[in-house]
N, C-alpha and C positions, 0 to 999 in steps of 0.2 A: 563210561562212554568209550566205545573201541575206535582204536588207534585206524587210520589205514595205512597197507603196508608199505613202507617206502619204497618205490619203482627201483632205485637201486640194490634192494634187497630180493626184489623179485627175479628169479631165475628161470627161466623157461624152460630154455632146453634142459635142465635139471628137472625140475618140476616132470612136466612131460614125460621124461624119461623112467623116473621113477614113478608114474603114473602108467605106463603102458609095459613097465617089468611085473608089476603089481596085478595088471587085467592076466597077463601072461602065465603067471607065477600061479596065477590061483584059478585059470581058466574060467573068469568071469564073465564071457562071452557065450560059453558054450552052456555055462551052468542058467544063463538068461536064457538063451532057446531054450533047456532043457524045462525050464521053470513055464512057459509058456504054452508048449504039446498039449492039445486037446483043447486048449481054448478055441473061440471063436476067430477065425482066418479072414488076415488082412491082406490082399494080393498087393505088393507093391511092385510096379512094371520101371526095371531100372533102364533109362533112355541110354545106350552106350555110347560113350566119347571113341572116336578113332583112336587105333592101338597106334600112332606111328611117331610117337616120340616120348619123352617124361612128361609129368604134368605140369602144366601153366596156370597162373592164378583162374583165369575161368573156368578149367574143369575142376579144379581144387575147391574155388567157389559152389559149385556145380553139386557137388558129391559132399562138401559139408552142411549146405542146406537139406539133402536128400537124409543125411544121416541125422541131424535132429528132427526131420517130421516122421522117420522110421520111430525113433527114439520114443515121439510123441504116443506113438502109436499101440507101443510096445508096453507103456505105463498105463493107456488105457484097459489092459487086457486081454492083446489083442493075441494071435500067433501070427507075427508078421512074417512075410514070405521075402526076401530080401538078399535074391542073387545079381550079384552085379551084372553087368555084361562087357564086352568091349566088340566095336564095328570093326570088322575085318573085310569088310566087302569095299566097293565103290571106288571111283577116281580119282582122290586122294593117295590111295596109297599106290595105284597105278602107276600114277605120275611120278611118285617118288623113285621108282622102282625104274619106270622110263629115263628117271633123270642121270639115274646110275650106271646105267647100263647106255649111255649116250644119245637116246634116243628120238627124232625130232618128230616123230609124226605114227598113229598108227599101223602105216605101213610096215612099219621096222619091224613091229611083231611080228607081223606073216613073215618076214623072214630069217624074225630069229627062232621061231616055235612055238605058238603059242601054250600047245604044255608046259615048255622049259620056263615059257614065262609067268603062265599061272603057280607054278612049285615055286620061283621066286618071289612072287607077290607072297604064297602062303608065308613063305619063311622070316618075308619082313612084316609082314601083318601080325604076326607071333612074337616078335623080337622084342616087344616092348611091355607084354604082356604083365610078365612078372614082374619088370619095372615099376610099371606103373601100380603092380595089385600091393607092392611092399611099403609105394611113396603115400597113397592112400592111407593104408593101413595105417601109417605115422603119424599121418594125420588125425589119427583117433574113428575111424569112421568103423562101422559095427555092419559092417554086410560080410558073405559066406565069399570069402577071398580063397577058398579051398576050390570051390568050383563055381567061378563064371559061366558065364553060357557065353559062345563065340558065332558070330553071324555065318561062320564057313562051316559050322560043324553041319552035317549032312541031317539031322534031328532038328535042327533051327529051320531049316532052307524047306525040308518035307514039311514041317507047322507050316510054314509060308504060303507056300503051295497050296495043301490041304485049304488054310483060309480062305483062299483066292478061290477055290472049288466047291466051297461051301457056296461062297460068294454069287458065282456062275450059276449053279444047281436050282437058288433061288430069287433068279433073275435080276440081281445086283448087276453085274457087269453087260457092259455093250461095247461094241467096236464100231469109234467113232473119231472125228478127226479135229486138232484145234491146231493153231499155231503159235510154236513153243521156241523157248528162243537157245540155241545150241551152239553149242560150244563146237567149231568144225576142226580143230585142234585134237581135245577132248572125243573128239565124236560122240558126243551125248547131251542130253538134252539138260541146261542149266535151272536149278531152281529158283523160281520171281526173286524169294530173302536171300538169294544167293548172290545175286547179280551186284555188278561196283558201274557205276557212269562214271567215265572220264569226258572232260571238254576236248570233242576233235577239231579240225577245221577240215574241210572237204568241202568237193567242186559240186553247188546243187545247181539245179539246171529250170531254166522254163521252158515250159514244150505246147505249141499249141498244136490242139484234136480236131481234125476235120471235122463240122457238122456235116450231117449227113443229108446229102439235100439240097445243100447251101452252097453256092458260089464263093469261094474268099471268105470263109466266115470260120471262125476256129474259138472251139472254149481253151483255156488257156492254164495250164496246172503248172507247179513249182514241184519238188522233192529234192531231198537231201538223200536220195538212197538211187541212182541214177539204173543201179542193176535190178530193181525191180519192175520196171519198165514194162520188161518182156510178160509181168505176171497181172498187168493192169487190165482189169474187167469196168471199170465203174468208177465213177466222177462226182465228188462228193460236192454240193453248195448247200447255204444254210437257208431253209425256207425264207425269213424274216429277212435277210439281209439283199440292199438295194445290185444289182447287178446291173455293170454297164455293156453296151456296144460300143466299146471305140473303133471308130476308124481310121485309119491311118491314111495321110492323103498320099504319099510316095507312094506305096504300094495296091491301094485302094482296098488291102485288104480290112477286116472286121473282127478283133479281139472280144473277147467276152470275159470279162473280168468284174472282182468285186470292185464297185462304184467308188468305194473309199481308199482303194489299193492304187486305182488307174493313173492319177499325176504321176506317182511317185515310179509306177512301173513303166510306163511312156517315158521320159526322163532318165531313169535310174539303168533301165533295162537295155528298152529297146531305142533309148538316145535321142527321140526326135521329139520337138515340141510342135511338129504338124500334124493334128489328130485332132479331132473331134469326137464328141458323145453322141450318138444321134437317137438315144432309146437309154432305158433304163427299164428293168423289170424287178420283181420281189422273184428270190430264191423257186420259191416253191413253183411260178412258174416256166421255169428251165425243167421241170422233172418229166424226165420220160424221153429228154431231148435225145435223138443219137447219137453216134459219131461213129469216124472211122480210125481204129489203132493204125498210125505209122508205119510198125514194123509189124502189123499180122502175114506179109505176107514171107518172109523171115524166121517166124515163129510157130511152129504147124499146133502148139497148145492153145495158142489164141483162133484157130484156125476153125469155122464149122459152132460157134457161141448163137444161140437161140435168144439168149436174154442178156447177152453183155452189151459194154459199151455202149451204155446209157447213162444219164443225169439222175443219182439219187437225192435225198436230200438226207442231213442230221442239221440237228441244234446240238447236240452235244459234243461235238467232233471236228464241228468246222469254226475256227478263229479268223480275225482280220490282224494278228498279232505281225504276221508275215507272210509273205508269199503272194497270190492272186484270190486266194477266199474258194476259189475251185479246188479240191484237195484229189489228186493221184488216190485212186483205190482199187488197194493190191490184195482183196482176202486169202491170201495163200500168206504173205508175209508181213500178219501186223493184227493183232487180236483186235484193234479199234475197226481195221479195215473189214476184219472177219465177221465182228458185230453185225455193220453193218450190211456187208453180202447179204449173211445168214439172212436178215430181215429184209432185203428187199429184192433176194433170189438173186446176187449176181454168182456168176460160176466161182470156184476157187481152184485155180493153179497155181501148185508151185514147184516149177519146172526143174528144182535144183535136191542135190546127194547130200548126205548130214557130212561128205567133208566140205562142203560149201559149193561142188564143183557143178556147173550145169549140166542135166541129163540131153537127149538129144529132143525131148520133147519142145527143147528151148530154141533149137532150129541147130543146123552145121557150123554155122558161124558163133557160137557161144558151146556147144557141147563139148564138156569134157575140163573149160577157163574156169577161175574160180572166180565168184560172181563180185568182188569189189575191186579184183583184177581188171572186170571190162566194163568199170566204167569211161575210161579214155575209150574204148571202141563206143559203143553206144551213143555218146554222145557226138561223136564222127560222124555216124549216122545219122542220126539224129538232123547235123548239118548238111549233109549231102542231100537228104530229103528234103531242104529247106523250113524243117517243122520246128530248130530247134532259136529260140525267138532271143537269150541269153545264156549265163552263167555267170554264178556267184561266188567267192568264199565265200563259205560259211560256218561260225563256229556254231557247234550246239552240243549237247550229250547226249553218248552212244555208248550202250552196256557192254560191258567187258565179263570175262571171265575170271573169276575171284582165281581160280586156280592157277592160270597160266598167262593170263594177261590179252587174251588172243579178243577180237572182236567179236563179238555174239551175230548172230543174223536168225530173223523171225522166220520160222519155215512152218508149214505146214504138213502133217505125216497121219497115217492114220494111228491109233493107240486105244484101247482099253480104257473104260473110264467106268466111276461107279454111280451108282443114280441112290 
């Protein structure tokens, strides 16, 4: 019966080492590729880790899993193809680079050169190359460490292309528009698995929409994002769900809110316990209702709308979790708002630049601000119109940027897409 070896007896980095002087010493590596030419060809496509530091358990994780299913594969028969790679491209090392060189915003570049600054991103994008191709290697892992393939070599970037062209040629790609949520720091656009929520607290606000038509009678929406405002086309309730008319008797005005919301918003909100219900309706019949925006005439992109500013309905979208059950909808800034646009044709603007800042289609008085900068103006307005009915803290989560910490905002832009 065999003994096992006592864990004090065993030596790793001993072992190891005379195990990787051995591959070395007898070019066991190369005598496996050698042993393998002319068999049948396994493509393995190495995913590359960012070149911008040594390796961490994850990519080490990463690259030893890679290197026993090569191995697998190689036992099979096979001629496995098994060049590493390393990502030299992308905002990662940007940022690094940015960080170095003091830099707070991408303006700095334009003024420091963006040449000077691309030869320094190459230089630190490279820096770690060999690092990392040697800490691998130590690792034990069996890929062609003589020649990576690097995302900046001009031969990687032309494949790219070339793809993308094939792609075009045979009607894969269209130019179309969604809203994606961006980094206005980064100036780029962040990916969904990219994204971290933090808990903020921020001022949401209730606003009630003229009905159009209607004397003192206003539907009545909530949001936590007060600068999309200016980008509202459409007024989300949920078919099924009972909706009241309160009236208030101070004002004689007529609030239109979800049935189940209205003590707590009467009360909570708008502070008075003098109101009555005098109607109730189901969701679905509010659709189609009108209204007038607050500030269209402020806003020349809300200006000249054929099909906005109206009552849609979702079941999928509208909650009585919080708020008034009427939900703000802004398809320029919010994929749920887009959906729905999309499906019931309202227009989509979104009046604002990928560094967050407002264009002028957002009127003079926001052109130029960056958009969670005004929400203290907005809400001013807001009250000077007399539209704006409260305000809340509110805590809730709001996506951040993994990279830099900066707040995300959902924008709308036109891009490429594949079918």
């Amino acid at each position: 019966m065999k003994q096992a070896v006592p864990v004090s007896l065993y030596k790793a980095n001993e072992i190891e080492k005379e195990i990787a002087s051995k591959w070395k010493r007898e070019n066991t590596y190369e005598k496996v590729k050698k042993a393998s030419e002319g068999k049948k060809p396994f493509f393995f496509m190495d995913g590359p880790p960012y070149a911008t530091a040594s390796i961490h358990l994850g990519t080490a994780w990463n690259k030893i899993i890679k290197d026993a299913y090569i191995r697998f594969w190689r036992m099979q028969g096979f001629n496995v193809w098994d060049q590493p790679g390393f990502d030299t491209h992308g905002t990662p090392i940007e940022l690094q680079v940015e960080k170095s060189l003091g830099f707070s915003s991408k303006k700095d570049i334009e003024k420091y050169g963006t040449e000077k600054f691309i030869k320094k991103c190459r230089a630190y994008a490279t820096k770690y190359i060999g690092v990392m191709s040697k800490q691998f290697e130590d690792l034990g892992v069996w890929m062609d460490w003589k020649k990576p393939y690097l995302t900046l070599d001009n031969h990687y970037i032309e494949g790219a292309w070339f793809t993308f062209k094939q792609a075009f040629e045979n009607g894969y790609l269209y130019k179309g528009s969604y809203p994606v949520h961006v980094c206005t720091r980064c100036e780029t656009v962040v990916a969904y698995n990219e994204i971290e929520h933090k808990t903020v607290t921020e001022k949401s606000v209730f606003v009630k929409f003229p009905v159009r038509g209607k004397e003192n009678e206003y539907l009545v929406i909530w949001t936590t994002t007060p600068w999309t405002l200016p980008a509202n086309t459409g007024v989300m309730v949920h078919p099924d769900f009972d909706y009241a008319y309160v009236k208030i008797d101070m004002t004689g005005e007529t609030l239109i809110v979800a049935k189940e919301l209205a003590d707590n918003l009467m009360t909570e909100v708008v502070e008075t316990g003098n109101y009555k219900i005098t109607k109730s309706v189901k969701g679905k019949e509010l659709e189609g209702v009108k209204y007038d925006h607050p500030l269209k005439d402020l806003v020349p992109a809300l200006q000249g709308m054929e099909r906005g500013h109206r009552v849609v309905t979702s079941s999928r979208f509208v909650n009585l979790d919080a708020g008034t059950g009427l939900v703000h909808t802004a398809p320029g800034h919010g994929s749920e708002d887009w959906q729905v646009g999309r499906q019931e044709g309202l227009p989509v603007i979104s009046p604002v630049h990928l560094d967050g800042t407002f264009t002028e289609d957002a009127g003079e008085w926001l052109k130029g601000r960056y958009t969670k900068d005004t929400d203290p103006m907005i809400i001013e307005k807001l009250s000077e119109r007399n539209v704006l009915v409260g305000t809340q803290e509110t805590a809730h989560e709001y996506p951040m940027c993994w990279r830099c910490g900066t707040p995300l905002l959902s924008l709308t832009s036109p891009s490429g897409s594949s079918r």
